[in-house]
Each structure stands twice: as structure tokens, then as C-alpha cells.
C-alpha positions, 0 to 999 in steps of 0.5 A: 306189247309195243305201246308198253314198252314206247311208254317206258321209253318216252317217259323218262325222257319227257321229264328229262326235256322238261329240265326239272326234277320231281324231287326239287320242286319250289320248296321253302327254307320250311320244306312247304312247297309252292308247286310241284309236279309228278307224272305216272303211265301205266299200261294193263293188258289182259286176256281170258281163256276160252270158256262154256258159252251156250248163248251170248248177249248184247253185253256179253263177254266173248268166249274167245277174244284177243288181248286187250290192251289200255294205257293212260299217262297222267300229268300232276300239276299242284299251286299254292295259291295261298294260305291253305289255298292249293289248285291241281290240274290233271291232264291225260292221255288215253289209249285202248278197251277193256275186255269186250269193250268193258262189258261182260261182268259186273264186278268188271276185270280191270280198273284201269279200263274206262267204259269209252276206249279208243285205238288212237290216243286221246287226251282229257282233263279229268281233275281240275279242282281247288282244296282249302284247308281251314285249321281248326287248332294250332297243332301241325304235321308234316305231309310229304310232296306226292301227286296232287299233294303239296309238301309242308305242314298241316294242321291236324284239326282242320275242315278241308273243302275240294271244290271242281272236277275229281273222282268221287273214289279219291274221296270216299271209300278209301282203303290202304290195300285195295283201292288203287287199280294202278297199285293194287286189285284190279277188280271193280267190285274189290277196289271199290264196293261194287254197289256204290253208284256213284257220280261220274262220267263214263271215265269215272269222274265227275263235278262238285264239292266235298267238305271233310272234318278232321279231328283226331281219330276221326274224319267226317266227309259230306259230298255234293256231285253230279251225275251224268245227264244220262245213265252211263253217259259222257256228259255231266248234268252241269246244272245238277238237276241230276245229282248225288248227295254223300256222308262218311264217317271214318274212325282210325285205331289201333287194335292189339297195336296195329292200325286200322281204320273203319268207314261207313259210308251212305248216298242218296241219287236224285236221276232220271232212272227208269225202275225195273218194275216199268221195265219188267212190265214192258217186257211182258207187254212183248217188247224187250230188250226195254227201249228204257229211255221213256220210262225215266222219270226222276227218281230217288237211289239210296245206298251204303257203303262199309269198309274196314282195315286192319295192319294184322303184323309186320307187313300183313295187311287185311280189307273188308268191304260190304255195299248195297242199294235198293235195287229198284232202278238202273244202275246209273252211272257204274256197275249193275251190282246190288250188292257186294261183299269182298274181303282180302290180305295184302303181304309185303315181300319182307316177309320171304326176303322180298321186301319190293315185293307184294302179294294181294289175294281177295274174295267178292262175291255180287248180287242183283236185286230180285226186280233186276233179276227179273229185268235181266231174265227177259233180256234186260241190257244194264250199263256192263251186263246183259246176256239176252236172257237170264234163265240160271241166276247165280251169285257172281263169284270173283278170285283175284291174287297178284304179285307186284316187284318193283324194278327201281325207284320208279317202275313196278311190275305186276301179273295178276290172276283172276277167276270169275263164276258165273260172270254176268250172275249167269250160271250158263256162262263161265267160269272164265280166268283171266290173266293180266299185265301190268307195268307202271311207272311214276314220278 
């Protein structure tokens, strides 16, 4: 735990060195700012126990492994560069792996573990993007300063374009309780829906553009982004051969009341991907694992995504996720799932007397398609999983609950708890508890 805590420690001074103060940040006589700045660190150490392991894979989970550990410190940087014209920058710093160097379960443990780790510190520009607001009516509402979000007014009907380098999660299947693995859940299949394929590198982000819509209750979203040139790999298809097409309908209400929020979200991938059905049949040709690299061949993915909100009463918050895809080709550039329901609560400390603090508890449930099932059972190796064979299928199961304090304004504390049946869909394997750590700061 020695990087945690040195992070702790030159993090407040970095933005005491730099002379400035996150909260007087360029503003106008109408509180609209020109730039701003914010940073956040945050380091997450899991470990699991000990658990039933007859055999083990490529990609498997280790039965007994140390504690993992992965920190990332993140610098904000926003411009106004003109009316409704604002440019973000998001420079960081990474440290650490996963569990069994993230590989091992699907829905994997820990959102704040990219697929690529390293025992060094190393820095990379994951967002670099412009935002241009076009209003749409006269009618204007205040937004609040925050990382890559300038304060001031904006209008409430009004067409957005992002336009650069993001994570395509920053902008579609969004959710109030479970989204923000810095915040919230950890698991990949809880945060997200676990058979959203979407476009990215192997730290979970990618180029392109998006316009969005908003009128009243409603937001219409259409994306454009890249994929990466290989399944899984480092490097984007610059030229965007490889690619992903997006469309999200969001629709906001009050139910008894109380807010919530509906999304319904489809995408369709044009990648080089190799099918299930080839690989399966080079297997029974008597070469398996699948050297899949000659069977790609551009091909097309299409899958949905849905997700639902609802504030239930004072401080209580519920999620519903469901996600699938056709499950005919590798899964490309996140997690071998095919589809994927989670649903879970989210209570505010309020509620005992805590109110900094928070309690999460969610539910998922993940599962291949039958070609993948069959690709695995011969010893099929995917982007997270792959035990060498498959001969017991079975539905991968994950529990998760954690329990959030804020220490101050600025600094939060979290364990989390999760258990998983049948980790990698493999009933001879698991279940295995995990146990986690997590401290984060912002500013």
C-alpha cells in the first residue's frame, strides 16, 4: 500500500505548487468560465481467496495470486475557445494490473484496471476532444464547473457535437448508480453492459464524433468511432476501416414523483473478426487453441444495449441494465460476454445517520452464445477468458456490494465485496470472493 498512500501525499501538493485554486478558476461577472482545471488519483487493490481449480488455462484466473494493485492520477484541463466552442485535454499517469493481469472473468473485477498494466509509471493522452453546443431555443440553465465541464449557462434545447479522442462510455449507456468505477461498482458487467462491444483500445477509449440532441425530456445520441486495428489491440484504426456505428434514445421522468431515466441503446461493428463457426471448425481439424489471425475477414456485429433508473425515495436509488449481441464473432475490443442482465440499489448514508456515506448492492448475471460456447469447449482463448477447455458451461454469476465514507471534501474511502460463480462460464472453476480497496481523491 506505499503508492497509495505517496499518492495521497503529492497530490495536495502538486496543486498547492501550481498556485492555483480549483474553485477560482476564470470566471465572469455571469459565473461562465473560460478555463478550468481539476485532477483526481485513485488507487484500488484487490485480492481474492483461494478456490476450486481442477485445471487452468491460458486466460485463466490463478487459484492464489498476491494482491493486485493499480493507480491513475488524471489531470482535467478545459477552454473556452468560443461561443459554445470548449476543448478538454486529459493527460495521465498509470500504474499496476489487474487480477491475473485482467483476464480470468468476464464480467471482470475492477474498472479501474485497463487490459495493458505496467510496474513503472507511465503517462498517456487518453481524451483530447472539442464540444460545440448549438442551441437550439432561448431558454438557458446553469451547469456547474466539474472535470472536463466549464460552468455557466446552457441551453436547454440544443444539439451538441464531441469531436476527438474519449471513451465512448462517457457518452453512451450512461447511469446515475452505477457507472463510474472511481465512484461506484467496480464490475465490468455492472458499470457497463457487459455485451456492449464497444470501440476502444486496450485502456478503453477510442476516436471519433458524436452528436446529441436535446429537447426536454428527451436526448437522441448518434456515434461514429474507431475500432482498434486488431481485436483487443493498443492501436486505432486511424483511417476507420474498422469502425462502429451508435444510436441512443434516452427519455427522463418522474415516476410517483421521483426521477428516473430510460436509455435504449443499438450499435452495429464493421471489423476484421474472425466467427466462431471457422474457428470451431479449425478445431475439429485438430489445431486448437485457433491461430485466429487467418480467419478475419471483415464482418459485421450488431447489438443493443438498455438501461433504466429510478430515484425510489430519499436517498435510495435502483439500476437495471440488460445487453446483448449476436454472438457469432470474437469479441473485439472489451469482454467475451453475449449477454448480460445486472440490476442493483444504491443508498445514501442519510438513511442511518451517515449521509457521507453510501452502500451499493447489485446483481449480474453473463452468458455466451452457443458458437462461443463451443469455441471455448475446444480451448478457445477470447480477449479476458479461456480455460483450455470448457466441458461444464454455466452462467457466470457476480454479487457485488461496497460501502463508500467520504473523508473530507475531497477524499473517499471504499471496500468493496464481490463473489463470482462460475468465473470464466466454467462450473469446474470458483466460486472465488474478492476483496477490495479503494481510495480516491479529486479536486
Amino acid at each position: 500500500m506505499t503508492n497509495l498512500f505517496n499518492m495521497t501525499a503529492w497530490l495536495p501538493a502538486l496543486l498547492l505548487g501550481a498556485g492555483l485554486s480549483p474553485i477560482a478558476q476564470a470566471q465572469d461577472s455571469q459565473g461562465q468560465q473560460d478555463w478550468n482545471w481539476h485532477l483526481q488519483a485513485t488507487s484500488t487493490t484487490q485480492r481474492h481467496g483461494g478456490f476450486n481449480s481442477p485445471y487452468a488455462g491460458a486466460n485463466s484466473l490463478l487459484p492464489r495470486e498476491s494482491a493486485k494493485e493499480t493507480l491513475d492520477a488524471t489531470l482535467f484541463l478545459g477552454l473556452r475557445l468560443w461561443q459554445g466552442g470548449e476543448f478538454y485535454i486529459n493527460p495521465e499517469l498509470d500504474q499496476g494490473y489487474g487480477l491475473a493481469n485482467t483476464m480470468g472473468v468476464a464480467g471482470f473485477t475492477s474498472g479501474a484496471a485497463y487490459k495493458v498494466g505496467h510496474d513503472s509509471v507511465y503517462g498517456r493522452l487518453h481524451r483530447a476532444f472539442l464540444r460545440q453546443t448549438i442551441a437550439l431555443g432561448d431558454a438557458t440553465s446553469g451547469v456547474e464547473t466539474g472535470a472536463n465541464q466549464l460552468a455557466g449557462a446552457r441551453p436547454d434545447e440544443r444539439l451538441t457535437l464531441t469531436l476527438g479522442k474519449i471513451s465512448v462510455a462517457d457518452l453512451f449507456d450512461g447511469n446515475s448508480y452505477a457507472h463510474d468505477p472511481r465512484a461506484d461498482f467496480l464490475n465490468w458487467s455492472i458499470i457497463d453492459g457487459g455485451a456492449f462491444d464497444y470501440a476502444a483500445d486496450s485502456w478503453g477509449f477510442s476516436s471519433g464524433a458524436t452528436a446529441e440532441w436535446v429537447r426536454g425530456d428527451w436526448s437522441l445520441r448518434a456515434g461514429f468511432y474507431a475500432m482498434s486495428k486488431l481485436p483487443n489491440g493498443e492501436t486505432l484504426d486511424g483511417r476507420f476501416g474498422q469502425h462502429q456505428w451508435l444510436l441512443e434514445a434516452e427519455r427522463r421522468f418522474r415516476w410517483m414523483g421521483r426521477q428516473g431515466a430510460a436509455r435504449l441503446l443499438g450499435f452495429v461493428t464493421e471489423a476484421r473478426m474472425a466467427s466462431y463457426a471457422d474457428a470451431f471448425g479449425q478445431a475439429q481439424g485438430g489445431q486448437m487453441p485457433a491461430d485466429l489471425t487467418p480467419l478475419r475477414r471483415l464482418q459485421r456485429k450488431h447489438g443493443l444495449a438498455f438501461n433504466a433508473e429510478q430515484e425510489l425515495a430519499d436517498g435510495v436509488g435502483a439500476f437495471v441494465r440488460y445487453s446483448w449481441n449476436d454472438g457469432r464473432t470474437e469479441a473485439y475490443d472489451f469482454t467475451d460476454i453475449n449477454r448480460s442482465v445486472a440490476a442493483g440499489l444504491q443508498l445514501k448514508g442519510g438513511l442511518w445517520r451517515q449521509p457521507e456515506h453510501t452502500l451499493g448492492a447489485a446483481l449480474a448475471a453473463n452468458d455466451l452464445s452457443s458458437p462461443a460456447r463451443q469455441f471455448f469447449a475446444a480451448g478457445g482463448l477470447g480477449i479476458l477468458v479461456g480455460d483450455g477447455m470448457l466441458p461444464h458451461y454455466a452462467t457466470e454469476q457476480v454479487f457485488e456490494v461496497f460501502y463508500k465514507v467520504a473523508l473530507g471534501r475531497f477524499l473517499s474511502v471504499t471496500g468493496d465485496y464481490q463473489h463470482v460463480r462460475h468465473p470464466a462460464y466454467n462450473a469446474d472453476r470458483g466460486p472465488v470472493s474478492i476483496l477490495a480497496l479503494r481510495l480516491h481523491a479529486e479536486y
